[in-house]
N, C-alpha and C positions, 0 to 999 in steps of 0.2 A: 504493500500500500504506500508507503515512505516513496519504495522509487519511482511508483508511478504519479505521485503527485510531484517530486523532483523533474520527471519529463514534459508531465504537462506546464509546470512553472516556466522550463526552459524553453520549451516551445512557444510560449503565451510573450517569454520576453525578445526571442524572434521575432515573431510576426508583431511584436510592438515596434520595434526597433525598426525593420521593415518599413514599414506603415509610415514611421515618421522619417524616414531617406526620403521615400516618394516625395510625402506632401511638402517638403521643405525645399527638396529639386526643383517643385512645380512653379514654388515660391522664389525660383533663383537664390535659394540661400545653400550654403553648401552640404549641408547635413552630414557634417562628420566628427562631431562631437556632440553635441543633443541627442541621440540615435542611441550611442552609446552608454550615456547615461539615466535614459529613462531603463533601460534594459539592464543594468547595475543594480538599480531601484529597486528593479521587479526579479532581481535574481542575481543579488552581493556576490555569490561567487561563479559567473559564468565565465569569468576568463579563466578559473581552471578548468573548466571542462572544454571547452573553447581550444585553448591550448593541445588538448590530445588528438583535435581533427588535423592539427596541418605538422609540419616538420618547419618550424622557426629558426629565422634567421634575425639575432638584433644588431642595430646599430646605434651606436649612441658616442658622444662624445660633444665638444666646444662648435667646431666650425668642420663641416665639410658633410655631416649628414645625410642631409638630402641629396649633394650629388651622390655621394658614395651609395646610397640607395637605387640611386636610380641608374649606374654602372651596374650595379649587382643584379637588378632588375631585368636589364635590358639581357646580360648576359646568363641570366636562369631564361630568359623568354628565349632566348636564340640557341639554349641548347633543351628546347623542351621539356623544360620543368614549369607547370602550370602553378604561379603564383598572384598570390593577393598581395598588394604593398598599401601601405597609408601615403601616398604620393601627395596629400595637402600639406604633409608635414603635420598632421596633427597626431603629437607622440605622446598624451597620457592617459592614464588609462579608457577613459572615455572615448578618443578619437581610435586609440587601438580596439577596442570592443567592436564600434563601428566597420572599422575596415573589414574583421574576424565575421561580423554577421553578415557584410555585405557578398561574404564567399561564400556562405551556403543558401540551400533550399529552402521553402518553408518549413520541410522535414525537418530540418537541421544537418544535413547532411552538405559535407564540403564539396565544391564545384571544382577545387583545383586540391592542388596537394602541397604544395609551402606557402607559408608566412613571411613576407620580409618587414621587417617593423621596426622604424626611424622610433628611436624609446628617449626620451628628456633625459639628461645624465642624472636630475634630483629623484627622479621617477622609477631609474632602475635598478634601486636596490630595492624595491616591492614589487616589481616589476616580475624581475627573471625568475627568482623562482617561482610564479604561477605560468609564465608563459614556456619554462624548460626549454630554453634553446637548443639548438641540436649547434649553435656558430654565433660568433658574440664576434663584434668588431667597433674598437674603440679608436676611436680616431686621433683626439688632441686633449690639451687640455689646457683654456684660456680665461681667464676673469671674462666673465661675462653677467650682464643683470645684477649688479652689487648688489642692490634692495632684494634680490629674488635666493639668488647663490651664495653670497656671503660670502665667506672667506675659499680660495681653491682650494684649501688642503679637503674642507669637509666636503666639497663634491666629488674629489680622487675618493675619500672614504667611501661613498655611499655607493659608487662602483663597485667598489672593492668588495664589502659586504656584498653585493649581489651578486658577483661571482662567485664568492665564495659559496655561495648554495648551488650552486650549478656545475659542479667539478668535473661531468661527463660532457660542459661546453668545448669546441675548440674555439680557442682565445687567438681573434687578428690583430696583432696590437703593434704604434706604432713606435718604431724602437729608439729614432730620436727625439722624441719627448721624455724625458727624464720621469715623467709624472706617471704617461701612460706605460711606459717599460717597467714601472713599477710593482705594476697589478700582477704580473708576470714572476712577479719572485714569491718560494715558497707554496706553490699552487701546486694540484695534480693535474691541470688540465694540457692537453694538445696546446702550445704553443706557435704560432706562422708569426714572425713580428716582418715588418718591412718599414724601409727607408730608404735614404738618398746616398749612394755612395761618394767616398772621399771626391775633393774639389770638383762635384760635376753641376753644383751651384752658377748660373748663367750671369746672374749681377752680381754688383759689388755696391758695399756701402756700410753704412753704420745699421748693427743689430742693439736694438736694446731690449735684456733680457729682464722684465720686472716681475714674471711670473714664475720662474724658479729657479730661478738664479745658485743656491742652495742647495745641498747633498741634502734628500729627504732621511737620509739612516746616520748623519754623524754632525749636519749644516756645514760642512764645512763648502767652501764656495766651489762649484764646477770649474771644469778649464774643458777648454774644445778645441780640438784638431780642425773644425770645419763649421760655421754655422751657416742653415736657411735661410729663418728669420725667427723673429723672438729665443723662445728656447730651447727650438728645436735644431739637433745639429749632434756630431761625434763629441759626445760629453763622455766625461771622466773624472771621478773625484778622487783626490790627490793622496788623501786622508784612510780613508777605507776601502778605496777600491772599486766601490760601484760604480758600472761604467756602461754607456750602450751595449746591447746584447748585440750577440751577432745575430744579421739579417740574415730570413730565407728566401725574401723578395727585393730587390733593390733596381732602383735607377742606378746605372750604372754608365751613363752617358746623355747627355741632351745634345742632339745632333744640331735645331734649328730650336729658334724658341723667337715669336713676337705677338701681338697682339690678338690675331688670329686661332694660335694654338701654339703645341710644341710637339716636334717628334722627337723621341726617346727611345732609349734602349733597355729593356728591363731582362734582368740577368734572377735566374731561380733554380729548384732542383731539378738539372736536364734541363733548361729551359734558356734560352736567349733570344726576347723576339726585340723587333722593331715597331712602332706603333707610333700613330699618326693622331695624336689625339686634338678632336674639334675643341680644345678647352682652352682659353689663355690661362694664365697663371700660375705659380710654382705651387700654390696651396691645391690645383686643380690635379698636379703630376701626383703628389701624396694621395688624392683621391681614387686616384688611378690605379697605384700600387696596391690599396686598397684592395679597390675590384680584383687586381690579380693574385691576391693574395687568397681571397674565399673562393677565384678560379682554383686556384691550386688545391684546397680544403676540399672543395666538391669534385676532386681526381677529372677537370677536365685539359686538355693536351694544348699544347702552348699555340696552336693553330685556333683552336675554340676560342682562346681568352683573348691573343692578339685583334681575331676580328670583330668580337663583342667591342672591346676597349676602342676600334678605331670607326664602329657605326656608332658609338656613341653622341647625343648632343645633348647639349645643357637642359634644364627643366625650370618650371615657370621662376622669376625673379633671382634666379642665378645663372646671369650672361644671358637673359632673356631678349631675343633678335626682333622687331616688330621693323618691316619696311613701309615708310610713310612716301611714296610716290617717291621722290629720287635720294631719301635721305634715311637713314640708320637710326632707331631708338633701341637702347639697349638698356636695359635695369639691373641692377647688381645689387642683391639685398646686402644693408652692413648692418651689423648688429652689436658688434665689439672692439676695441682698438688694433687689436691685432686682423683681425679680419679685415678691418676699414682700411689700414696700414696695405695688405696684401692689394688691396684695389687700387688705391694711389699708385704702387709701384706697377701692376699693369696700365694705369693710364697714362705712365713714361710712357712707354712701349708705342703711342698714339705718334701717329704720323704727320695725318691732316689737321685740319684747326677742329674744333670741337665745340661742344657747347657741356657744361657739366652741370645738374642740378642735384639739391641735396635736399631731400623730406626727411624730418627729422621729427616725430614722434615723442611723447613720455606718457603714452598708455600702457596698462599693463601687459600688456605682451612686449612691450619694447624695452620696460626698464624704467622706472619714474626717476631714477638717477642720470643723469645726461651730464653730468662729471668724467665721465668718460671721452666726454670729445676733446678734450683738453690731455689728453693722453696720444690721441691721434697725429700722426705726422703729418698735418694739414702746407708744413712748411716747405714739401720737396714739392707742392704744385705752384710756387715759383720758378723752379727748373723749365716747365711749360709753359710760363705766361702769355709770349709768343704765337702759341699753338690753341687758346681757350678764348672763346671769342666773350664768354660771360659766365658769370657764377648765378644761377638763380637758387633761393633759399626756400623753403615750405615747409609745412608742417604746423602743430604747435609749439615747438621750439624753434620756428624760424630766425628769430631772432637773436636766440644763442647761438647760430649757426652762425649768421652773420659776425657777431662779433669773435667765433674762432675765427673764421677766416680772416675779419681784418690784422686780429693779431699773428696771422701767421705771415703776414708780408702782404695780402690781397688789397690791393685799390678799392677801395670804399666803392668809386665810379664802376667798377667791372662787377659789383656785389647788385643784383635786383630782386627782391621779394613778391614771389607771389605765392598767396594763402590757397588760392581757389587751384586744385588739381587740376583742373579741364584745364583755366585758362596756362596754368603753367606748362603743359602740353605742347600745348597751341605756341605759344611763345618759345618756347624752346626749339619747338622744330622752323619756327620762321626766324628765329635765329643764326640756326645753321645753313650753308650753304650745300648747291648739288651738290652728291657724292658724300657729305659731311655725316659726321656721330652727332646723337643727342645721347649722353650718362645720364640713367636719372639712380640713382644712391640712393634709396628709402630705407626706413627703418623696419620692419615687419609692418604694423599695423597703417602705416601708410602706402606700402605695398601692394597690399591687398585693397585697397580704394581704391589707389592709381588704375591697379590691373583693371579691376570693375571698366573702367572708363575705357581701358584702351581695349577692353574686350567689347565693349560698343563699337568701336570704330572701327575697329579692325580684324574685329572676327575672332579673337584668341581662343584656344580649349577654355572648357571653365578648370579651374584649377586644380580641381580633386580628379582631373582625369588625368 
């Protein structure tokens, strides 16, 4: 009697959950968290039972997520493995429930057979052990959200505890983060770490390391043979000894590298391919490695991974392409210093003149702390002055923005505000000349307004697809 009232419960929280993806689609609203948690409601623990229909893959860390999901994605789709992802990006519990119901029947029965699931780093220490991954991939790890995250040491922990319940996970972790190679000691799990080998770093310039700078087992201060950017790079502590593991994945060459993409050379067990990835960015190449690293987990041959990695392309509001009649709009979500930082140094790489605007947010998705732009190396987009035809500002912090900029060296004159996203749009791209880039730089939750708008005009997926 127990378990037939537990079926019908879970059934009833299906077809709710169901019911409300429709009506909220119909509504052009995304339905990928409400969905979820009305069905939480009506049955607190359906993501463990939820969990035993599909073979889970998590992702979680600072910055790179969503692509690295959507590398993983594209390469589970091209070698026939029928998966469900959370592609909104919506990572906790609730947006996860959602995606999990939107893969099966009214039965309850699965329609595919893996999960891949972008998990919040504060979210996946409750997380993993109900959803038992069969592969766990932790990306970085970067002050982000102070008011949300707090201090980084306690979001490395809260990883940490959730791996720790999942000891038959294989662990992709990447091994020049000091933070993230961390998780990695002490553990019984399968082990893939990847990274960037010795001097195959394309630029040069000053790294400042504020996020861990520090030996987390003795503090005594790191020293590096090679750094990316920020913290990540051939670390070794002087002191005790801890030091990057050695890689089973690695860049092991950048052949071409500019604003466009980079083609690379990734060296592994048996493996050396060449790859042509549609991605600009150094943080995009770690992405990538990524992908090939859970290639490697999932035993497929270095043919499989190379050409999943090079059909690869960007997904909504990172490196998002929109053609306006003869002119380029491109969106780059920033959400952190180091992430903002990695953007700046691709709009070196700009050729043409450009136009750059910044929507800047302090809603709770984005961080009510915006202390952080003052972290930001807003001062190397002097190096282009030349090349930017205007700075436009938005948001509700428009005018914090404004005044980084002036302090970063920017001409008050080249700085114009506009509040109203259409018209900021609109301006921007009449801005720019044929042939020319529009950057628009948003925070999440202005992001997703912008896209609204330019999904009117221009036809875009809705987002959750």
């Amino acid at each position: 009697m127990k378990q037939g009232f537990s079926n019908l419960r879970f059934l009833a929280a299906i077809l709710a959950a169901k019911l409300s993806i429709v009506i909220l689609r119909l509504l052009r609203s995304g339905g990928t968290s409400l969905p979820g948690k009305l069905a939480l409601k009506l049955h607190p623990k359906i993501l463990d039972r939820l969990s035993g229909l599909f073979r889970v893959t998590m992702i979680t860390g600072t910055n790179g997520k969503t692509t690295t999901s959507r590398i993983v994605a594209n390469m589970m789709e091209q070698n026939r493995m029928r998966v469900v992802t959370n592609k909104s990006g919506a990572n906790l519990s609730s947006g996860i429930t959602t995606t999990l119901i939107s893969a099966l029947t009214l039965g309850g029965k699965p329609r595919v057979t893996h999960a891949l699931l972008e998990t919040d780093e504060a979210a996946f220490r409750t997380l993993a052990p109900r959803l038992k991954p069969e592969t766990v991939i932790v990306t970085n790890f970067f002050h982000d959200q102070l008011d949300r995250f707090g201090d980084l040491q306690t979001t490395v922990d809260k990883v940490r505890e959730g791996i720790s319940k999942i000891p038959d996970a294989v662990l992709i972790l990447n091994a020049d983060d000091s933070l993230c190679a961390s998780l990695g000691r002490n553990v019984s799990n399968r082990i893939i770490y990847f990274g960037m080998g010795e001097g195959v770093y394309p630029e040069t310039g000053a790294n400042i390391n504020n996020d861990a700078a520090f030996c987390m087992q003795c503090n005594s201060r790191y020293e590096y043979s090679s750094v990316t950017f920020g913290h990540l790079g051939h670390f070794s502590c002087p002191s005790c000894g801890f030091g990057r593991p050695h890689t089973h994945v690695e860049c092991s060459g950048i052949l071409s590298y500019d604003n466009l993409g980079s083609n690379i050379e990734i060296s592994g067990p048996d493996m050396r391919i060449t790859v042509k990835l549609a991605l600009p960015g150094l943080y995009n190449i770690y992405n990538a490695l990524a992908g090939a690293s859970f290639g490697i987990a999932a035993g497929l041959d270095e043919k499989e991974i190379a050409t999943a990695l090079s059909g690869f392309e960007s997904g909504f509001g990172r490196m998002e392409t929109i053609h306006a009649n003869d002119r380029e709009l491109k969106m780059i979500l920033v959400k952190n210093p180091t992430g903002f930082n990695q953007v700046l140094r691709f709009l070196l790489t700009q050729e043409r003149p450009c136009v750059i605007a910044l929507a800047i947010n302090d809603k709770l998705a984005d961080g009510t702390d915006v202390s952080w732009l003052w972290d930001v190396d807003f001062e190397v987009l002097t190096l282009m002055n030349d090349r930017i035809r205007a700075f436009y500002v938005s948001g509700t912090r428009a005018e914090d923005m404004a005044v980084r900029l002036k302090y970063a060296g920017i001409s008050p004159d080249m700085i114009m505000m506009e509040k109203e996203y259409s018209q900021l749009i609109s301006k921007a791209l009449q801005k720019a000349e044929a042939r020319e880039s529009c950057y628009i730089l948003p925070t999440y939750t202005a992001m997703m307004d912008i896209r609204k708008i330019l999904k009117r005009r221009f036809g875009l997926k809705e987002f959750w697809k």
